[in-house]
N, CA, C and O atoms as CSV, one atom per row, in Angstrom:
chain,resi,resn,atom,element,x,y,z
A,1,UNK,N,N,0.842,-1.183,0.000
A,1,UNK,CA,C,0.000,0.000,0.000
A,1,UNK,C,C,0.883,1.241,0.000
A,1,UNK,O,O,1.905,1.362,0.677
A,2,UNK,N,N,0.413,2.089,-0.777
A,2,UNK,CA,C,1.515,3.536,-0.901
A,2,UNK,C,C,0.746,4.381,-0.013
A,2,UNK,O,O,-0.376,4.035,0.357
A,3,UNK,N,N,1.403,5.716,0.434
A,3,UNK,CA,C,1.184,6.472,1.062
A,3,UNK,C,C,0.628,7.590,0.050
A,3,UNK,O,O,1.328,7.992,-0.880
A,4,UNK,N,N,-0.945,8.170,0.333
A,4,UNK,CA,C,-1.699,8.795,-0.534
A,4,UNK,C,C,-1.166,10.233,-0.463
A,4,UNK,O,O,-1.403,10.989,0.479
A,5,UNK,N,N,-0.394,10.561,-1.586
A,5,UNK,CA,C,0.402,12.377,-1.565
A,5,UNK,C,C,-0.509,13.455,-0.416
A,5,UNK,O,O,-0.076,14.353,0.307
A,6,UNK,N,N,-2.195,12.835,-0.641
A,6,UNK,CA,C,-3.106,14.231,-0.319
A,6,UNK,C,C,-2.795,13.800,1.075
A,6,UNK,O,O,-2.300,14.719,1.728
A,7,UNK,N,N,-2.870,13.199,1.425
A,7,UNK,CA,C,-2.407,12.814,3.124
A,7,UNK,C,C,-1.588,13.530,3.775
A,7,UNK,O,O,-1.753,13.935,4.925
A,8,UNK,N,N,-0.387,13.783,2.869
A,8,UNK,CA,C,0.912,14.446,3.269
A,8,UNK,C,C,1.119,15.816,2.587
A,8,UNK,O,O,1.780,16.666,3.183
A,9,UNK,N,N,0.701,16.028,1.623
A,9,UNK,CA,C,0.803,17.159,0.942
A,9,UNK,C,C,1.451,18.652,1.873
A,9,UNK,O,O,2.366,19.470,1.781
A,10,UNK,N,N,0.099,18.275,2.914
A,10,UNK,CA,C,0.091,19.719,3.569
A,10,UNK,C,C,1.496,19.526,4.526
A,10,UNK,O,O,2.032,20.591,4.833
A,11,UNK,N,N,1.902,18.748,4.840
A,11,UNK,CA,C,3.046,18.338,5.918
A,11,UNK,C,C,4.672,18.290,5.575
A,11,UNK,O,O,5.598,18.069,6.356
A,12,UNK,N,N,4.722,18.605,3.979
A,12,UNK,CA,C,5.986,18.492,3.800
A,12,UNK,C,C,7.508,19.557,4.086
A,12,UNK,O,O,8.698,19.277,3.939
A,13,UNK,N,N,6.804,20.888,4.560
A,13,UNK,CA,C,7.660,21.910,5.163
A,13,UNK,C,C,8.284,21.133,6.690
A,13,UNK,O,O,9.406,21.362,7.142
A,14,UNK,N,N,7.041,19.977,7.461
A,14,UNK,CA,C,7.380,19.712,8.663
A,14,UNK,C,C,8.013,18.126,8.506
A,14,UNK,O,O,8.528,17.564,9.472
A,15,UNK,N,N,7.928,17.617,7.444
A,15,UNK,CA,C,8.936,16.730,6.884
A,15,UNK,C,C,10.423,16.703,6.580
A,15,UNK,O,O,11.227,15.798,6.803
A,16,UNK,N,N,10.727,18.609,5.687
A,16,UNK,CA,C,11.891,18.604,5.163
A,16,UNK,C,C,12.855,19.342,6.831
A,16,UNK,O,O,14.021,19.682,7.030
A,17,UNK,N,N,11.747,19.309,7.601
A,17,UNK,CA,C,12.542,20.188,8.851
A,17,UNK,C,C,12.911,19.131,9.646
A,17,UNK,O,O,13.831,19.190,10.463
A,18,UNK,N,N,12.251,18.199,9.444
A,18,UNK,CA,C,12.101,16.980,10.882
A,18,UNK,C,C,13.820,16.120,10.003
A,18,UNK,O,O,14.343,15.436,10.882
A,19,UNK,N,N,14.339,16.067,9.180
A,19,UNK,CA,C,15.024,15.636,8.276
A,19,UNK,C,C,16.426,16.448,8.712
A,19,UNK,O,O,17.529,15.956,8.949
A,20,UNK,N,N,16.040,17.775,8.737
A,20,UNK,CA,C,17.414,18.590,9.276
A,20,UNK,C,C,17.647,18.928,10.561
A,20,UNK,O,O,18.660,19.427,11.051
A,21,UNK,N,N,16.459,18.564,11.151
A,21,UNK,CA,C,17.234,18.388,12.762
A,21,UNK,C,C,17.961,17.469,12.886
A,21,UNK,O,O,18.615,17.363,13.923
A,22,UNK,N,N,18.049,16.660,12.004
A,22,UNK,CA,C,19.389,15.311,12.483
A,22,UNK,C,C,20.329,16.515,11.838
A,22,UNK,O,O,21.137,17.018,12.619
A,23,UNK,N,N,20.312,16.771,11.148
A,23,UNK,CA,C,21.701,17.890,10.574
A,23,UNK,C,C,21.797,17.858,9.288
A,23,UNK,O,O,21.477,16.901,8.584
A,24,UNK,N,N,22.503,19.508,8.702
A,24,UNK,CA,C,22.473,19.663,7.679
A,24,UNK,C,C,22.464,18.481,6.143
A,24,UNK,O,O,22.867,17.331,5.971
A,25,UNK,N,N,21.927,19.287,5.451
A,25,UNK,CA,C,21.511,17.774,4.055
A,25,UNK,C,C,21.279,18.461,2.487
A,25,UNK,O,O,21.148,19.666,2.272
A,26,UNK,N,N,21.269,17.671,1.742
A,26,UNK,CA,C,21.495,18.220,0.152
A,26,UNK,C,C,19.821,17.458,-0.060
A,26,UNK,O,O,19.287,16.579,0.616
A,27,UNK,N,N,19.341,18.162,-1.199
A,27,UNK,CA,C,18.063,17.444,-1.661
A,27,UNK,C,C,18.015,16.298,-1.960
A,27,UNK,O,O,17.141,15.733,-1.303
A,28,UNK,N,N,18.657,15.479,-2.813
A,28,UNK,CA,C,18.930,14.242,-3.026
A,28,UNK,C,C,18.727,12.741,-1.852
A,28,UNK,O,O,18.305,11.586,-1.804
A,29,UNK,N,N,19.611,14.189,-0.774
A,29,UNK,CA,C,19.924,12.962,0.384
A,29,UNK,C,C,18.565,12.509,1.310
A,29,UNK,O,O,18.012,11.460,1.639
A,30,UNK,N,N,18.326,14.432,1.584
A,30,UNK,CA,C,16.645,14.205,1.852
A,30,UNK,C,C,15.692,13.350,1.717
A,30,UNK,O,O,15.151,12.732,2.633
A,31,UNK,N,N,15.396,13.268,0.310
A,31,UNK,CA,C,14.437,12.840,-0.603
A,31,UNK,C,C,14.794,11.216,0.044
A,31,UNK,O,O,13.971,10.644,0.759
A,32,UNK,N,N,15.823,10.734,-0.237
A,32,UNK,CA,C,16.292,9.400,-0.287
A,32,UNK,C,C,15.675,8.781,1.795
A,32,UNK,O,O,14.939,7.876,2.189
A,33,UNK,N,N,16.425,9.790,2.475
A,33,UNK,CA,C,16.127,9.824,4.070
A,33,UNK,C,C,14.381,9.151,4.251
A,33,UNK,O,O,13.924,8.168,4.835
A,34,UNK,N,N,13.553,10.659,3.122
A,34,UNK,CA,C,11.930,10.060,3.506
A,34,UNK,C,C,12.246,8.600,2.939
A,34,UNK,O,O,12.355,7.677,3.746
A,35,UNK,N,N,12.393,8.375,1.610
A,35,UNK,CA,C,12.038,7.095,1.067
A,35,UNK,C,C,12.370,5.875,2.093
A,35,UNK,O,O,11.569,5.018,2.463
A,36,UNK,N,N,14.373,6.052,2.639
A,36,UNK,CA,C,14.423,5.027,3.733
A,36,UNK,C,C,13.306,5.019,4.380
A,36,UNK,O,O,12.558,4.158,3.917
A,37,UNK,N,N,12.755,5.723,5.440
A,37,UNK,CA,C,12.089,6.085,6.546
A,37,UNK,C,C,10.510,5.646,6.128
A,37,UNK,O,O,9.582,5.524,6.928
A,38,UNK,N,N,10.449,5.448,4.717
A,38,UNK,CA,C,9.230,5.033,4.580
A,38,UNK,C,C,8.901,3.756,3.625
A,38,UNK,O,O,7.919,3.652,2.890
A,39,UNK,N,N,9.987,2.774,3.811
A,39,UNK,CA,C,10.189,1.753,2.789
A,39,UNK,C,C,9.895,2.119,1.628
A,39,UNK,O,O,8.918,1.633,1.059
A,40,UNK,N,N,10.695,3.065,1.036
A,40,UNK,CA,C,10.437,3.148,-0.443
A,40,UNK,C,C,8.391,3.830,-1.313
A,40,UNK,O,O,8.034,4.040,-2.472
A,41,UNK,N,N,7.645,3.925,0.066
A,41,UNK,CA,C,6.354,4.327,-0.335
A,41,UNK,C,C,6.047,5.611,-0.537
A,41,UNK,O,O,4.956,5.967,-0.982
A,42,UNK,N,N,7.124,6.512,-0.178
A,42,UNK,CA,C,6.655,7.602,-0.724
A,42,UNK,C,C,8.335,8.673,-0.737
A,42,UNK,O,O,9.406,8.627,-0.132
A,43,UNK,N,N,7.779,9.450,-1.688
A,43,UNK,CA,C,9.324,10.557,-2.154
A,43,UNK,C,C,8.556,11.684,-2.587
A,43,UNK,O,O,7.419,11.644,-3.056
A,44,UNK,N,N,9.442,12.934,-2.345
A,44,UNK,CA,C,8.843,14.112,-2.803
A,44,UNK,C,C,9.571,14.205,-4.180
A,44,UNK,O,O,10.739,14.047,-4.535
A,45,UNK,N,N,7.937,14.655,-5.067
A,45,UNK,CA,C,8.571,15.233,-6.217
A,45,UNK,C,C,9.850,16.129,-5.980
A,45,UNK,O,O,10.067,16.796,-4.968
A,46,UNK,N,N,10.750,16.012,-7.224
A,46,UNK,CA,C,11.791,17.321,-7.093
A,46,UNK,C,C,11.429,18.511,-6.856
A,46,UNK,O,O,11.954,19.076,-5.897
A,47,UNK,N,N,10.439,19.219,-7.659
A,47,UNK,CA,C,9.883,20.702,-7.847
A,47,UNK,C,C,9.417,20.665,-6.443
A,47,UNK,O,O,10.182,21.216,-5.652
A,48,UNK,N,N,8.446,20.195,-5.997
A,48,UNK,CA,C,7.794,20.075,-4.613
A,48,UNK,C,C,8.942,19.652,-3.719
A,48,UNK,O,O,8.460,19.078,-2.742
A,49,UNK,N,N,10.275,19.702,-3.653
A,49,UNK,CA,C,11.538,19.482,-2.485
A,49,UNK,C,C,11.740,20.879,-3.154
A,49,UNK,O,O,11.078,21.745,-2.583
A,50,UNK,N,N,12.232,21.181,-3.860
A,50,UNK,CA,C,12.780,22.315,-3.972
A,50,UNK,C,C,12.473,23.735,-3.929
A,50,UNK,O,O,13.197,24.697,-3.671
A,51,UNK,N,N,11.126,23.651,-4.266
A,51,UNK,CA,C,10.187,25.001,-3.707
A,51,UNK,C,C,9.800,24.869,-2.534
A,51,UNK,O,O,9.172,25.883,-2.230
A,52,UNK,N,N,9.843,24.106,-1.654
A,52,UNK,CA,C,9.363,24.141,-0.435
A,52,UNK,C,C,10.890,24.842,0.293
A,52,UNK,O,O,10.853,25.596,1.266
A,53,UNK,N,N,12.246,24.394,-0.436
A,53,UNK,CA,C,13.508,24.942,0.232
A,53,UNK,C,C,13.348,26.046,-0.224
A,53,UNK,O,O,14.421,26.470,0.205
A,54,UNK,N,N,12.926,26.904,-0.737
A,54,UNK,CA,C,13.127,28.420,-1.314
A,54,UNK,C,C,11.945,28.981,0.000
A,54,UNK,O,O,12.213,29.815,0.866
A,55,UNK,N,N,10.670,28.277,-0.167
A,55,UNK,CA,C,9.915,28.793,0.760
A,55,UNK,C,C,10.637,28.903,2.077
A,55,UNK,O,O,11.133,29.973,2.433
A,56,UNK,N,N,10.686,28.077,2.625
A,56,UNK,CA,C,11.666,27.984,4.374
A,56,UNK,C,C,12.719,28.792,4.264
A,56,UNK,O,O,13.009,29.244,5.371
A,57,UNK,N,N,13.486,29.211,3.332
A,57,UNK,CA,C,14.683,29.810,2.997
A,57,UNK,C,C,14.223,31.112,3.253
A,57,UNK,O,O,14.658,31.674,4.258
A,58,UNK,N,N,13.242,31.824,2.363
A,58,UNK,CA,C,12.376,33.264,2.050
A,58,UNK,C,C,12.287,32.999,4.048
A,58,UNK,O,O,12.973,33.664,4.824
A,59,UNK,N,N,11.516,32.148,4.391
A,59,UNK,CA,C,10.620,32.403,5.611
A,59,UNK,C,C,11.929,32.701,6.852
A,59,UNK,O,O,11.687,33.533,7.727
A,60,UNK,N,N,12.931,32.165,6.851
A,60,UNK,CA,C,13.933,32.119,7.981
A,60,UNK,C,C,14.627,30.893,8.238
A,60,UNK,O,O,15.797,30.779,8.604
A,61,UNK,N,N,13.358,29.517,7.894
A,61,UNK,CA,C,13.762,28.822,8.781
A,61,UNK,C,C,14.847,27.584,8.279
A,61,UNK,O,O,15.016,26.638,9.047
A,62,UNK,N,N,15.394,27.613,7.292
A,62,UNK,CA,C,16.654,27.232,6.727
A,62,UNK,C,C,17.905,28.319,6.516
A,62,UNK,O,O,17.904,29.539,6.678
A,63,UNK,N,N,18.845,27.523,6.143
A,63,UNK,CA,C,19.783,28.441,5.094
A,63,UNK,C,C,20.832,27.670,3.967
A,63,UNK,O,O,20.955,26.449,4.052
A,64,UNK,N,N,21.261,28.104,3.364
A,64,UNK,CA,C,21.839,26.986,2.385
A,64,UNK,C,C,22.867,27.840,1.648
A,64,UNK,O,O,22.891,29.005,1.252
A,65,UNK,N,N,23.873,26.595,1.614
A,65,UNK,CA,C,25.407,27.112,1.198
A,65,UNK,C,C,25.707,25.939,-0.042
A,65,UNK,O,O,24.983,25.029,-0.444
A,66,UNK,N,N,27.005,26.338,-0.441
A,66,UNK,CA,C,27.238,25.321,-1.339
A,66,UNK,C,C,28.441,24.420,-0.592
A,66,UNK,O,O,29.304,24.862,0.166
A,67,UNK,N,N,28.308,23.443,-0.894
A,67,UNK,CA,C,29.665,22.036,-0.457
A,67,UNK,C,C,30.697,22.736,-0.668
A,67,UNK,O,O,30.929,23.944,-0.714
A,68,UNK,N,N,31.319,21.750,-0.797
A,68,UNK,CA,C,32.997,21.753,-0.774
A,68,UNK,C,C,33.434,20.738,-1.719
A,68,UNK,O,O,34.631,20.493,-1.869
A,69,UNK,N,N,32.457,20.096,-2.406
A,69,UNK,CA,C,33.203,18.545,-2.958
A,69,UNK,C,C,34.328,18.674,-3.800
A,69,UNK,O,O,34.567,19.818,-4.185
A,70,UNK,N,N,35.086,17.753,-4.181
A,70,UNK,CA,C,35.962,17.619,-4.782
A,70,UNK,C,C,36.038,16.742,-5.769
A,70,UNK,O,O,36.909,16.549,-6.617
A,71,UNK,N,N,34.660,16.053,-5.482
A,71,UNK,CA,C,34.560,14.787,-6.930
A,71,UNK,C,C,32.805,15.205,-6.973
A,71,UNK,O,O,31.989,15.494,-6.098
A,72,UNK,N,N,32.737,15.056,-8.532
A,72,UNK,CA,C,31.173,15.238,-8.802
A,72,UNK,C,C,30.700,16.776,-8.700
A,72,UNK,O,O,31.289,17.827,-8.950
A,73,UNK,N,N,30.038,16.631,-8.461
A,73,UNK,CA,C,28.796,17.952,-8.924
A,73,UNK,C,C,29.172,18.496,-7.753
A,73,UNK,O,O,29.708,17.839,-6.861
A,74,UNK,N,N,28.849,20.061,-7.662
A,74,UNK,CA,C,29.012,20.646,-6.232
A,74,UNK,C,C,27.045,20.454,-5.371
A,74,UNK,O,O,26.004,20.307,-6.011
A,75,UNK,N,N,27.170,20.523,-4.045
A,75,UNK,CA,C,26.184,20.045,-4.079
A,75,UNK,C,C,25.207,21.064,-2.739
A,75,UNK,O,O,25.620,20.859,-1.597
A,76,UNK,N,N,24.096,22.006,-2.853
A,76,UNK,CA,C,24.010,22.883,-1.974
A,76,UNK,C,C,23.274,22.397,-0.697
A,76,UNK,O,O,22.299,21.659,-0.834
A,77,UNK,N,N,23.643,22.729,0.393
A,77,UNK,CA,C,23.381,21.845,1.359
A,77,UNK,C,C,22.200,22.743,2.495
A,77,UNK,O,O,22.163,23.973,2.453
A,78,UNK,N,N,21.656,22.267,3.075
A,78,UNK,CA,C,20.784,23.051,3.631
A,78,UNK,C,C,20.612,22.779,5.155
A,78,UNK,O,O,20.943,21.674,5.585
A,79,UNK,N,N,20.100,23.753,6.016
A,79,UNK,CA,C,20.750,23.747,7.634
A,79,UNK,C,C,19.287,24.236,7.939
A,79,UNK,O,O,18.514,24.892,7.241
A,80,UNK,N,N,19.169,23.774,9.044
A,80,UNK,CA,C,17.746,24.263,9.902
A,80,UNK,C,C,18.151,25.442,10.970
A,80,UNK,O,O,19.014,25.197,11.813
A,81,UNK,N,N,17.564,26.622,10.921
A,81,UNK,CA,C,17.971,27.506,11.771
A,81,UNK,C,C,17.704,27.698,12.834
A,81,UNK,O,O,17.002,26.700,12.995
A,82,UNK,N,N,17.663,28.558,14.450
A,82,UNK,CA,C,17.069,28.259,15.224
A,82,UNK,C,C,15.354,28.676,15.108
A,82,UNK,O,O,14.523,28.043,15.759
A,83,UNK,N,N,14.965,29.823,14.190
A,83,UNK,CA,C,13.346,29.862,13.934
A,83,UNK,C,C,12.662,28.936,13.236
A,83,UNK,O,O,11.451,29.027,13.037
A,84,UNK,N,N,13.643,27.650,12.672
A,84,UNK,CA,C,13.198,26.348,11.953
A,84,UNK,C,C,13.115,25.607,13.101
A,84,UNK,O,O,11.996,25.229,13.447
A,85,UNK,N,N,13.961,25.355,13.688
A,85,UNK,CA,C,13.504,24.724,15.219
A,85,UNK,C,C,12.424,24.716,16.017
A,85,UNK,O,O,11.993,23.901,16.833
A,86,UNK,N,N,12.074,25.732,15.649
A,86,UNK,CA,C,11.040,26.127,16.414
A,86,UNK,C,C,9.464,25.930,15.762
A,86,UNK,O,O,8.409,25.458,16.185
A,87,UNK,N,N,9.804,26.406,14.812
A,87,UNK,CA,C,8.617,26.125,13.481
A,87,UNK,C,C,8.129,24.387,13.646
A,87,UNK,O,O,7.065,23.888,14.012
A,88,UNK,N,N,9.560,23.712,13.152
A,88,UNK,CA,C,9.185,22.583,13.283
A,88,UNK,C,C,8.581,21.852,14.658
A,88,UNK,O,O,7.592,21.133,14.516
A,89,UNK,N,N,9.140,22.017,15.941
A,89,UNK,CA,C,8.473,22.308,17.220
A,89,UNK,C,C,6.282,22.526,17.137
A,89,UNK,O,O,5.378,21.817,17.580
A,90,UNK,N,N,6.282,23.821,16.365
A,90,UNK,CA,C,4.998,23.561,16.401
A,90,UNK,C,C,4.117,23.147,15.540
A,90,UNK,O,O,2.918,22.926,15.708
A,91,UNK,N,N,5.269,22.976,13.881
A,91,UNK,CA,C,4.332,22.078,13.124
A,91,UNK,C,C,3.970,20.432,13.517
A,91,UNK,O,O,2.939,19.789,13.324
A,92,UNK,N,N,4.900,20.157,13.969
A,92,UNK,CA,C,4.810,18.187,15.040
A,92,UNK,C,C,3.908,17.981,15.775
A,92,UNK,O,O,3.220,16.964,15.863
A,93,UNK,N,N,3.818,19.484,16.688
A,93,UNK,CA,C,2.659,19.513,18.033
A,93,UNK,C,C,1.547,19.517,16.864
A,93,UNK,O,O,1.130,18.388,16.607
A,94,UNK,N,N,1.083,20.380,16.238
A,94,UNK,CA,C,-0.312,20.464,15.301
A,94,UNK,C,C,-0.547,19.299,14.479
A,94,UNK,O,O,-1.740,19.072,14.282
A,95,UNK,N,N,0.320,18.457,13.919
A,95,UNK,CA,C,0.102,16.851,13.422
A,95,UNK,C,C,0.138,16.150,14.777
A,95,UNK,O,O,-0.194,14.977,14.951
A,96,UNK,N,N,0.430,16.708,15.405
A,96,UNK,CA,C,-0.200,15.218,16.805
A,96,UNK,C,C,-1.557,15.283,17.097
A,96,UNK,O,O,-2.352,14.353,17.229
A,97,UNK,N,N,-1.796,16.903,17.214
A,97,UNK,CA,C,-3.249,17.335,17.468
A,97,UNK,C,C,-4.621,16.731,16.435
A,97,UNK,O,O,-5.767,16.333,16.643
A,98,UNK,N,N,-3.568,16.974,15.022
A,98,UNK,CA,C,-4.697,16.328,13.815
A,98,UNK,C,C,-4.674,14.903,14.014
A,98,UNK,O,O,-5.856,14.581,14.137
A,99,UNK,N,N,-4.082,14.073,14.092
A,99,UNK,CA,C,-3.580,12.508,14.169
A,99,UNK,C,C,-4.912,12.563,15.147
A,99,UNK,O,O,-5.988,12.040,14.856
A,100,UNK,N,N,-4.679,13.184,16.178
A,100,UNK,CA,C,-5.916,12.577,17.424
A,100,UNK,C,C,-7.253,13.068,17.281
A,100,UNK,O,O,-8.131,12.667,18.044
A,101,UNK,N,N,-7.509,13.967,16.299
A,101,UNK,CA,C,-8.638,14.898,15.838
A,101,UNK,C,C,-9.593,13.834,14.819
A,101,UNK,O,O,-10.760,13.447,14.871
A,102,UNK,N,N,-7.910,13.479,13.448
A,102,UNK,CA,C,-8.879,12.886,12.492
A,102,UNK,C,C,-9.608,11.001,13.263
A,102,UNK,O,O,-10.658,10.375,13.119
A,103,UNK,N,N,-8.076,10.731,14.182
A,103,UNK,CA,C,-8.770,9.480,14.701
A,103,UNK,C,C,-9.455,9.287,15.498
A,103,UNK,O,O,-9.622,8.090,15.734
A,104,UNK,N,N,-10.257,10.308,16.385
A,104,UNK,CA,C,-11.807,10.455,16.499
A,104,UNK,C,C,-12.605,11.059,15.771
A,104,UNK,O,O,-13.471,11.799,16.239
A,105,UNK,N,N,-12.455,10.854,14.558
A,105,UNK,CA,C,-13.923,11.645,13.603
A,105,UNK,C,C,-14.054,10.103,12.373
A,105,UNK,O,O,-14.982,9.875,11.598
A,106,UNK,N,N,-12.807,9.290,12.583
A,106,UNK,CA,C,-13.089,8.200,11.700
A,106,UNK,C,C,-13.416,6.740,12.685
A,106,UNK,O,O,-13.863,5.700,12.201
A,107,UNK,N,N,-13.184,6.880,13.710
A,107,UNK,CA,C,-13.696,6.181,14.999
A,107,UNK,C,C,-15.187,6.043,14.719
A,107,UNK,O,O,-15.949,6.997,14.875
A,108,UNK,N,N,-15.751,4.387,14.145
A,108,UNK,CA,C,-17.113,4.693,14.693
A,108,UNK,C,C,-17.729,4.372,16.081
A,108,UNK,O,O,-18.884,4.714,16.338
């Protein structure tokens, strides 16, 4: 069974944050992190990873530099700031709140 996009749609700013509190990360690696984390059932489109980093970026709660590599592509890496900390802090609390909201309204 896959995980239905509309399910998550609205949650993926508190996805790409919950991802960089383990510590800084490149899109690629991200993307790959959900897929581990979700046996392979679900990945964010590219456009939808990458406009969501411009959004958090515009908003405060990232920042993003470029690598250092020395083999391959250079690769821009992205950091959670302390107003992303915090963001993410109360986007988690508000999906705990919905989690217990929607599973008493589908409770018969």
């Amino acid at each position: 069974m896959s995980i239905a996009s509309d399910m998550i749609r609205g949650h993926t700013d508190t996805i790409i944050l919950a991802q960089l509190m383990a510590g800084d990360s490149y899109g690629y690696k991200i993307n790959r992190g959900i897929q581990e984390k979700t046996g392979g059932k679900y990945e964010l489109k590219e456009a939808t990873l990458y406009t969501a980093f411009r959004r958090l970026e515009q908003l405060g709660f990232i920042t993003s530099y470029w690598g250092d590599e020395n083999t391959g592509a250079r690769r821009r890496y992205y950091s959670i700031t302390p107003a992303g900390a915090e963001q993410y802090g109360r986007l988690a609390a508000e999906w705990e709140q919905s989690k217990l909201l929607i599973q008493e309204l589908i409770t018969p």
